[in-house]
C-alpha positions in Angstrom: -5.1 -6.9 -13.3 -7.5 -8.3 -15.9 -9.6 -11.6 -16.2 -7.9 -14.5 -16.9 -9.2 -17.7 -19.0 -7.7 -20.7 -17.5 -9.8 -22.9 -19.6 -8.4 -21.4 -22.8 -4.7 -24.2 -22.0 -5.4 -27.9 -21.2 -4.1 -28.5 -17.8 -0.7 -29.5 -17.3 -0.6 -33.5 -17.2 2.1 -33.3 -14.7 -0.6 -32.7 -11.9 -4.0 -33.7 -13.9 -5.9 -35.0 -12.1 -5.3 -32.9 -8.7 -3.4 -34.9 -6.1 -3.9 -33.3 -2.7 -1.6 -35.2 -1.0 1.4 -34.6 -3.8 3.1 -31.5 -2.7 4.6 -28.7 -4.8 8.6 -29.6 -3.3 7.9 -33.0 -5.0 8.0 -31.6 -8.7 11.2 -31.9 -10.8 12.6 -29.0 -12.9 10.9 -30.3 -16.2 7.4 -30.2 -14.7 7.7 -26.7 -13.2 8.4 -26.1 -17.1 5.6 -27.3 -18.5 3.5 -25.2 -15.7 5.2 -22.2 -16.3 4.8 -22.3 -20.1 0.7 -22.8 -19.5 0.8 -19.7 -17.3 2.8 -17.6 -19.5 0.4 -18.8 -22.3 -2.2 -17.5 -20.5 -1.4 -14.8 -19.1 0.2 -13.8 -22.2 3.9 -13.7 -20.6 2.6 -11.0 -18.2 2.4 -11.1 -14.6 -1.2 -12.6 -13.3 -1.4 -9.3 -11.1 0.3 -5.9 -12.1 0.4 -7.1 -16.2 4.2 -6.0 -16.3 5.8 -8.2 -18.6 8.3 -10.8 -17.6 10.4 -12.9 -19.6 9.5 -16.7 -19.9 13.1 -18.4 -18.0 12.1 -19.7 -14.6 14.4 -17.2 -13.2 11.9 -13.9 -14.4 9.3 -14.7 -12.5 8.0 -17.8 -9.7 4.8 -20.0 -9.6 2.7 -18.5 -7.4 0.2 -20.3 -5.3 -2.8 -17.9 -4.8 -3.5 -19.7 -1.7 -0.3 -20.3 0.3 1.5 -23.4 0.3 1.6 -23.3 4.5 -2.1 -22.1 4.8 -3.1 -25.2 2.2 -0.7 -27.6 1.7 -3.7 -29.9 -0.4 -3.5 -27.2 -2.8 0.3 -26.7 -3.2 -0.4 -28.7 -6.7 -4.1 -27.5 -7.8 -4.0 -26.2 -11.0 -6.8 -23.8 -10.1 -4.5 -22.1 -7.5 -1.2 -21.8 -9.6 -0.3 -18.3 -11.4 2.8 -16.7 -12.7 3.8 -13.8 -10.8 6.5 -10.8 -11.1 9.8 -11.1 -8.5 9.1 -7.7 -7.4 9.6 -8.0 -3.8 7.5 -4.8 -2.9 4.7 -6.1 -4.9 2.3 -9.1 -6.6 2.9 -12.6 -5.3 5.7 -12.0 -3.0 4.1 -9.5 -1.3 1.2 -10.9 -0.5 3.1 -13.7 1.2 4.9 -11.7 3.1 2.7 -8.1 4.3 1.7 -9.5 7.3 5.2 -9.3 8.3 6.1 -6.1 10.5 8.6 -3.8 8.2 6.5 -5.1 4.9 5.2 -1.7 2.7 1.4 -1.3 3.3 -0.5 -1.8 6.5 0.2 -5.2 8.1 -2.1 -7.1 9.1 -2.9 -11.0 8.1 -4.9 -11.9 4.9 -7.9 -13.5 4.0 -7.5 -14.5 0.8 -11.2 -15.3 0.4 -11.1 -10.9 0.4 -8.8 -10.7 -2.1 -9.7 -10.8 -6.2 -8.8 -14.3 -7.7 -8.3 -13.2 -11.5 -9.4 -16.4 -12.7 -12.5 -16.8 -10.6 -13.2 -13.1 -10.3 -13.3 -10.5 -12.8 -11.3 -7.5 -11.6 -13.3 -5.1 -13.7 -16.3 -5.5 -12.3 -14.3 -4.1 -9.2 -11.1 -1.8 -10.1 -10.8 1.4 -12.2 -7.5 1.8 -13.6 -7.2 5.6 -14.3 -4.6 7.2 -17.1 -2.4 8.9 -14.5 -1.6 5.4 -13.4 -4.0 5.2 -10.4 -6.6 2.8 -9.7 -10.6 3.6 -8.2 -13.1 1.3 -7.0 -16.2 0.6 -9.4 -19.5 2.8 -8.3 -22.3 1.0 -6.7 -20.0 -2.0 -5.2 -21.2 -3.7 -2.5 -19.6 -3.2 1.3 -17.9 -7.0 0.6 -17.1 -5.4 -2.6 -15.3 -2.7 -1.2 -13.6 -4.7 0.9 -12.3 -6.9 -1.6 -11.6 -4.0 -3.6 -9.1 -2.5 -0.9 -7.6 -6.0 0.1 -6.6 -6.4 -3.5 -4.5 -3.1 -3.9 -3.1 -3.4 -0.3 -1.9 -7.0 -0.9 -0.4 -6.8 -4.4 0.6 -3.3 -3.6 -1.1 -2.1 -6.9 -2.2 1.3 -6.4 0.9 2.1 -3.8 3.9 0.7 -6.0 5.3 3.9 -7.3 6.9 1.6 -10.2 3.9 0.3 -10.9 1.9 3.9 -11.1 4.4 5.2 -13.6 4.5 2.7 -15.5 0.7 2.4 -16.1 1.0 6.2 -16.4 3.8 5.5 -19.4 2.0 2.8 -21.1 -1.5 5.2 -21.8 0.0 8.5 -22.4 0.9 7.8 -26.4 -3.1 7.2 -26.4 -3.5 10.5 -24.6 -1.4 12.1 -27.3 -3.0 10.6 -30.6 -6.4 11.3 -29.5 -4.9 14.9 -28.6 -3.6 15.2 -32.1 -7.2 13.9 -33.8 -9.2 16.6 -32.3 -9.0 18.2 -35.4 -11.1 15.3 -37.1 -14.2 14.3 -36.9 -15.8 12.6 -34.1 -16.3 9.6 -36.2 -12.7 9.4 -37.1 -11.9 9.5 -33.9 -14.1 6.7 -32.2 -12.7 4.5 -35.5 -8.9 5.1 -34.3 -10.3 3.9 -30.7 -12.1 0.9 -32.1 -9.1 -0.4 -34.4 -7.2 0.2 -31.0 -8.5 -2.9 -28.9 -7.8 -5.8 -30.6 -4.1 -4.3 -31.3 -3.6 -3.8 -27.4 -4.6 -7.5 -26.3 -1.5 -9.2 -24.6 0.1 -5.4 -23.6 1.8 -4.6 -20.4 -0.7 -2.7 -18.8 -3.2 -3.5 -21.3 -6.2 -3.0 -18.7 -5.3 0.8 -18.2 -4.9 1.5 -22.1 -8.3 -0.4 -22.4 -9.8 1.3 -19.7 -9.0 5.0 -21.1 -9.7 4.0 -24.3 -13.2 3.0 -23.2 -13.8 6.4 -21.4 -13.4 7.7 -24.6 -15.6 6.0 -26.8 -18.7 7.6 -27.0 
């Protein structure tokens, strides 16, 4: 999970300006299009939460209202609550609609969503620590709301418990792990270069907040 610019597509005219009484059921095929494609645009045809990439049909992936469309049916058409999320049923959006529902993977219990990290409002780095063995640690010094938010996040989206999810982060740093291995030879310099060439070429990556995050433990 990374930060997300929403501000960086023009909202979709289909609901601009916000309606709250027009609900979500009311849109038509062609406008769900249009929303989708601003999502994917943004979130670089990743998934808003776990960064897996999906493919851009409106059968790889659903909008997802961060806020749910029973809980706040006035915002079942805000553009500030809409995100494109995985179909993984044992993680990201479908999850967190349904793991307050006994048999659901993680501890059940009903969410408050104003305790879980919004990656357009919030910046999940300033809370979550993606690690290259595919695990994720809190920041230090966070706050006991912090925290908090910081645990609510992983147990909603699933995120650090998702063995998928693990692995994969896990697969998407180790070729980093190995080329730095293989420039210990060199100097320093060269290899704080290779690092530095390394971030611009990762933007838009599966996973690209746990190559960043290694790659930033290693620049010195």
């Amino acid at each position: 999970m990374h930060q997300l610019d929403r501000k960086s597509v023009p909202p979709p005219a289909c609901i601009t300006p916000h309606n709250p009484a027009r609900m979500y059921t009311t849109l038509r095929g062609p406008q769900k299009g249009e929303i989708r494609t601003s999502l994917l645009t943004i979130q670089q045809n990743r998934c808003a939460y776990c960064e897996r990439r999906t493919g851009t049909g409106e059968k790889d992936g659903h909008i997802e209202h961060f806020r749910r469309q029973v809980d706040f049916p006035s915002r079942t058409t805000d553009w500030n609550n809409l995100f494109w999320s995985c179909n993984d049923p044992n993680f990201c959006g479908i999850h967190k609609d349904t793991c307050n529902v006994v048999g659901s993977t993680g501890k059940c219990r009903a969410v408050n969503i104003d305790d879980v990290i919004n990656p357009c409002a919030d910046d999940p780095d300033h809370f979550l620590h993606f690690i290259s063995d595919g695990s994720i640690q809190p920041r230090a010094d966070l706050t006991t709301s912090e925290k908090i938010r910081y645990s609510e996040t992983l147990r909603v989206f699933q995120l650090a418990d998702a063995g998928l999810l693990v692995d994969s982060r896990r697969d998407a740093v180790k070729p980093y792990i190995d080329a730095l291995k293989d420039l210990t030879a060199f100097t320093p310099e060269i290899v704080q270069a290779y690092i530095k060439r390394k971030f611009p070429q990762i933007v838009g990556a599966p996973f690209e907040t746990a190559i960043r995050h290694f790659l930033e433990s290693n620049l010195t």
